[in-house]
C-alpha positions as CSV (number, residue, x, y, z in Angstrom):
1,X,-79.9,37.0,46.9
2,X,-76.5,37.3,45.3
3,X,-76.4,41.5,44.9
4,X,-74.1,43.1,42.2
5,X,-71.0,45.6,42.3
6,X,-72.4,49.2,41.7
7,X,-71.1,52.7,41.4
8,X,-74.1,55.0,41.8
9,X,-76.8,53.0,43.5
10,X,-76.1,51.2,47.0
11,X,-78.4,47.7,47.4
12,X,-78.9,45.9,50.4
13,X,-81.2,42.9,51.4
14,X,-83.0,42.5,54.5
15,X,-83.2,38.8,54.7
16,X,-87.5,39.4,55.5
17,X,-87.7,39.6,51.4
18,X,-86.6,43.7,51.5
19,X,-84.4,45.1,48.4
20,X,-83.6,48.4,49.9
21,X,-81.9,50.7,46.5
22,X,-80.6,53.7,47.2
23,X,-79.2,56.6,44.6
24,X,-75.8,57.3,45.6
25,X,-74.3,60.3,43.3
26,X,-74.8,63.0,46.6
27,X,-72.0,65.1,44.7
28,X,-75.0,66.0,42.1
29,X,-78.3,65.4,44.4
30,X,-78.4,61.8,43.0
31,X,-78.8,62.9,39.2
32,X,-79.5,59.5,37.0
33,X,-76.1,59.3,34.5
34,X,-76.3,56.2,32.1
35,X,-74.3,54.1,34.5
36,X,-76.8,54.5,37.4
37,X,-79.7,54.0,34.7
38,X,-78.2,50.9,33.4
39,X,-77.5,49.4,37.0
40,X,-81.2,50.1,37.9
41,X,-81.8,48.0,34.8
42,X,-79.5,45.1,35.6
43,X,-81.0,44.8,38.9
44,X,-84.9,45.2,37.9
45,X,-84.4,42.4,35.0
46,X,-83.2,39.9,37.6
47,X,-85.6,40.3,40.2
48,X,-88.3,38.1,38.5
49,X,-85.7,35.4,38.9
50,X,-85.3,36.1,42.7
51,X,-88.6,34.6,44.9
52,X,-86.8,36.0,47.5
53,X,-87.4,39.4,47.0
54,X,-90.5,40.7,47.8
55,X,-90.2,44.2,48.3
56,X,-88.0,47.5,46.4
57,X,-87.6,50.2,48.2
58,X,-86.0,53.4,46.6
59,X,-84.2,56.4,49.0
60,X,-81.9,59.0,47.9
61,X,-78.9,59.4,49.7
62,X,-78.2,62.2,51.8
63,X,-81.6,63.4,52.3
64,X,-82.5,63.9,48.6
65,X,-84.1,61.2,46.2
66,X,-83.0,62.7,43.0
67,X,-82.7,66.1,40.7
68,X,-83.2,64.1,37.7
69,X,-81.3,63.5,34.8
70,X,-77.4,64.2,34.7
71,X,-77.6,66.9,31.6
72,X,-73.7,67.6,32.1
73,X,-73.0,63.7,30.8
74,X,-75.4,64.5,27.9
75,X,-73.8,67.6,26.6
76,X,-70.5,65.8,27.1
77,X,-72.1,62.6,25.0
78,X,-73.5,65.4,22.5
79,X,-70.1,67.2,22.1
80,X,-68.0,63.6,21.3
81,X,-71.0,62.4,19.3
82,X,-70.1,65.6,16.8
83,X,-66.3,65.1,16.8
84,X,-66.6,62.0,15.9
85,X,-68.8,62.9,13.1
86,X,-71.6,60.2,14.6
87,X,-75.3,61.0,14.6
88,X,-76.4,63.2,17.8
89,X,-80.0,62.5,16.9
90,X,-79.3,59.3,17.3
91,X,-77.7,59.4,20.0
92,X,-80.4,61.4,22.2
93,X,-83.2,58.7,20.9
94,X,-81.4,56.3,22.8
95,X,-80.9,58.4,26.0
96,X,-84.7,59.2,25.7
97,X,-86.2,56.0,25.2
98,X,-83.8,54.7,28.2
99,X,-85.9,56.5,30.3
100,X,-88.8,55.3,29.3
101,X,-87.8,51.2,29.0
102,X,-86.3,52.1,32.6
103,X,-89.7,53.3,34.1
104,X,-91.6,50.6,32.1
105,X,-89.3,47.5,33.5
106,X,-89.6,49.3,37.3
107,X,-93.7,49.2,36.4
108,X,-93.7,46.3,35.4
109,X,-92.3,44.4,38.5
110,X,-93.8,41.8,40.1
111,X,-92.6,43.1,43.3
112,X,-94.2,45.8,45.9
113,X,-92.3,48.8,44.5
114,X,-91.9,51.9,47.2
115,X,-90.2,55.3,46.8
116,X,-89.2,57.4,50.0
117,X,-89.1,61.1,48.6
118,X,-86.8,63.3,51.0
119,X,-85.5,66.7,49.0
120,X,-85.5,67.1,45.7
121,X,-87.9,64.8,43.2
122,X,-87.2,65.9,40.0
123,X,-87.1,64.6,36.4
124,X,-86.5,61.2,36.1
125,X,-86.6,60.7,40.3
126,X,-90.4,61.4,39.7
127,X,-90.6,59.3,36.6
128,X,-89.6,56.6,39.2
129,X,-91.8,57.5,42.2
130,X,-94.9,57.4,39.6
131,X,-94.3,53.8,38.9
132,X,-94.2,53.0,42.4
133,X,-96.9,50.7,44.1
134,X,-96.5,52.9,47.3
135,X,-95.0,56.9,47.8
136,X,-94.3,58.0,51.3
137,X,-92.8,61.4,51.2
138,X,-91.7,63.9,54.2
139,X,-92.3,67.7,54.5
140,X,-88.9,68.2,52.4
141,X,-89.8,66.6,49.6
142,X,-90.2,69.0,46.3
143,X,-91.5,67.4,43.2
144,X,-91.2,69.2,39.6
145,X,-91.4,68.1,36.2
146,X,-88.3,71.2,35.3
147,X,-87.6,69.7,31.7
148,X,-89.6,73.2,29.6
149,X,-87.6,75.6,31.7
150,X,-84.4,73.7,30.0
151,X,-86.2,73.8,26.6
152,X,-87.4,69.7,26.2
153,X,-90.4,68.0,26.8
154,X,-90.1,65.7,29.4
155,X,-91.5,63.2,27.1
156,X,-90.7,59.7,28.5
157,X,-91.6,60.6,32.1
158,X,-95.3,62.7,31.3
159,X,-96.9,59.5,30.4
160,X,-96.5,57.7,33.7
161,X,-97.3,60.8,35.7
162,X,-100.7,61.6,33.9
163,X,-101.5,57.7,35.0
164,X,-100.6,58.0,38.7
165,X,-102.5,61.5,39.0
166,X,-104.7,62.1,36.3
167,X,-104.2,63.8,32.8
168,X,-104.9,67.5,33.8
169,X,-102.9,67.7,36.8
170,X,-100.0,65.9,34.8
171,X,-100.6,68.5,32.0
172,X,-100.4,71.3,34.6
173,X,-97.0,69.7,36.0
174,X,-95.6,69.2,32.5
175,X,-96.6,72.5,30.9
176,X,-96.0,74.8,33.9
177,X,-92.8,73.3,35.7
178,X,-94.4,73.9,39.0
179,X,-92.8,72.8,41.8
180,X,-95.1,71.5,44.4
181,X,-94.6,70.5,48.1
182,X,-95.7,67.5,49.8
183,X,-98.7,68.7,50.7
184,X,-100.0,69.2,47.4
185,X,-98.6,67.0,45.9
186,X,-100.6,64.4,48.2
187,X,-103.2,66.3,47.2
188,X,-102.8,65.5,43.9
189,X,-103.0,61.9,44.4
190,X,-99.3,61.6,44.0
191,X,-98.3,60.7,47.4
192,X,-99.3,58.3,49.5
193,X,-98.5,59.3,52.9
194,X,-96.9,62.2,54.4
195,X,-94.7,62.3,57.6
196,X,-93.7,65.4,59.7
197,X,-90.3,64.3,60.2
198,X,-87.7,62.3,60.3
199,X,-88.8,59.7,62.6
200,X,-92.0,59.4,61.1
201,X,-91.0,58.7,58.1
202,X,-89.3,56.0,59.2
203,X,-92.0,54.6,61.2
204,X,-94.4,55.0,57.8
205,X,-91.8,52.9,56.3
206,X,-92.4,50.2,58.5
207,X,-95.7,50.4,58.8
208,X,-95.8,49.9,55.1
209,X,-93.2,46.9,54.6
210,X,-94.8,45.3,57.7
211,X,-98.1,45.3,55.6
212,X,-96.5,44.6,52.6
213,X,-94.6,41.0,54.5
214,X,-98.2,40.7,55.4
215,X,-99.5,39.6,51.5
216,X,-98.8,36.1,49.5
217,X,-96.2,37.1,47.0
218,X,-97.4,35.5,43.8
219,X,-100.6,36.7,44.8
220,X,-99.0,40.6,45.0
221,X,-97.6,39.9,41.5
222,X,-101.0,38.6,39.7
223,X,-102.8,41.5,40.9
224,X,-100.2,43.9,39.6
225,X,-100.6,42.4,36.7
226,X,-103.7,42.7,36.5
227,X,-103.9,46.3,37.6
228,X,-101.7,47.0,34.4
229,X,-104.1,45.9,32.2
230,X,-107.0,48.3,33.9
231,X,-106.5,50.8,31.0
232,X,-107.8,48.1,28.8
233,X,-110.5,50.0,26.7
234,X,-113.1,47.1,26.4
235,X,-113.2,45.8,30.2
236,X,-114.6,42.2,29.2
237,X,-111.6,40.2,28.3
238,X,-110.1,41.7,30.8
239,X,-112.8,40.8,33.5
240,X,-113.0,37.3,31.8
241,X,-108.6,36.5,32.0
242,X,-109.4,38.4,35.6
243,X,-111.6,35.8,37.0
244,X,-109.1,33.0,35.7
245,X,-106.5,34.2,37.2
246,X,-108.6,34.3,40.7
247,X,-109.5,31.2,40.3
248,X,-105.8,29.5,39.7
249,X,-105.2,31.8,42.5
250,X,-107.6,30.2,44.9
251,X,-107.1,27.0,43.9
252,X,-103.0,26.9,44.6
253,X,-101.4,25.6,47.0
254,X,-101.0,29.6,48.8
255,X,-104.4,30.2,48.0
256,X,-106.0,26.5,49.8
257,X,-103.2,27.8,53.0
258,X,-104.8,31.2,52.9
259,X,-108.0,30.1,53.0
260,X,-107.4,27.8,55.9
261,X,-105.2,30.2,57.7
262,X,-108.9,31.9,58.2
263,X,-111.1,29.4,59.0
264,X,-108.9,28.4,61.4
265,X,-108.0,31.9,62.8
266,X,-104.1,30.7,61.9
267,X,-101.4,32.8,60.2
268,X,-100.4,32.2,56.8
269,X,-97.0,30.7,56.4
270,X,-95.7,34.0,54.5
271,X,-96.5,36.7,56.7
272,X,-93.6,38.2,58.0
273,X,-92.9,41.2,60.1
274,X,-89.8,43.7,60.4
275,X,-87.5,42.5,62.9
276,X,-88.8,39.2,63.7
């Protein structure tokens, strides 16, 4: 894979099929300006191009994932926007909605998606971790939805949190800017795993990508897919496309190796492990 110059996020690829993307504005804990937003963007659209890639995972950098938005560059945008006589409503539609067509192309990907929480996990760094396939988090990890003490509704971000832990505990989040620990937030449903410490962590990190190298990739993406569509209101169309797809899935090439590669007690040709 060919990666892109950034400023604010740092990408690297692990030649096993791992994107590792990590926020890189430390001098503000990592806060999302529209640069770093639109660079998320850039990257997520091309990864359906990119068989490659089988895995994102998102850190923060220097032991926090992110405090959110970057409100400073909005006041700034807010301020211009009036000087030069332009619409300010306008204007904050389209940082609004950016959020939410950020998190929907992150959801959307046919790739494992997995967020590391260290530090801080606010705003739009939760908004992110809810529309990841996998959360591992340490004890420092602090997770808030802060946007009523600042006098907005965090209106982009609420939706995909209610979805990854239920509508009452998202309402509670939303409404009561709690901040929660990684305890509770597990709890909640939120986070996956926990890990006492450093080196944990990173051993729950491999743990995880080594099960993730583990899985047919096309197979990984139909079944995303598929889980996207579980909010479906009448479950039998969706049952009926459901049992299609499982059926092209079995039938493929990956899905006849698969097969084989357990009958005959063999190993699939795409499982992979870290460091081999």
């Amino acid at each position: 894979m060919q990666l892109p110059k950034t400023r604010h996020i740092e990408i690297d690829f692990d030649p096993q099929g791992i994107l590792h993307v990590t926020l890189a504005r430390v001098e503000i804990l990592n806060a999302f300006n529209q640069v770093m937003m639109d660079e998320i963007a850039s990257l997520f659209n091309a990864l359906e191009e990119e068989p490659d890639v089988r895995v994102v995972v998102f850190r923060g950098k220097g032991g926090v994932f992110s405090a959110g938005s970057d409100l400073s560059e909005i006041v700034s945008s807010m301020e211009k926007t009036v000087a030069a006589g332009e619409d300010v409503d306008g204007l904050l539609y389209r940082v609004t909605r950016g959020t939410g067509d950020l998190l929907e192309l992150i959801d959307r990907c046919p790739k494992l998606v997995v967020s590391v929480l260290e530090g801080s996990v606010l705003g739009t760094g939760l908004g992110i971790a809810a529309v990841s396939d996998v959360v591992l988090a340490d004890q420092s990890a602090v997770l808030a939805l802060p946007e009523v003490t600042l006098g907005f509704s965090p209106s982009q971000i609420s939706p995909f949190v209610a979805r990854r832990i239920g509508f009452s505990s998202a309402r509670m989040l939303a409404l009561t800017a709690a901040r929660i620990n990684s305890a509770e937030a597990y709890r909640l449903g939120f986070i996956d795993y926990i890990a006492a410490d450093g080196e944990e962590l990173e051993e729950l990190v491999t743990r995880t990508l080594n099960a993730a190298l583990a899985c047919e990739p096309a197979a990984v993406a139909h079944t995303k897919a598929l889980m996207g569509q579980l909010e479906l209101l009448d479950l039998g169309p969706y049952l009926d496309s459901a049992a299609q797809i499982g059926v092209n899935d079995l039938c493929s090439d990956t899905g006849r190796q698969g097969l084989n590669a357990y009958a005959t007690r063999t190993t699939p040709p795409w499982r992979r492990r870290m460091g081999a």
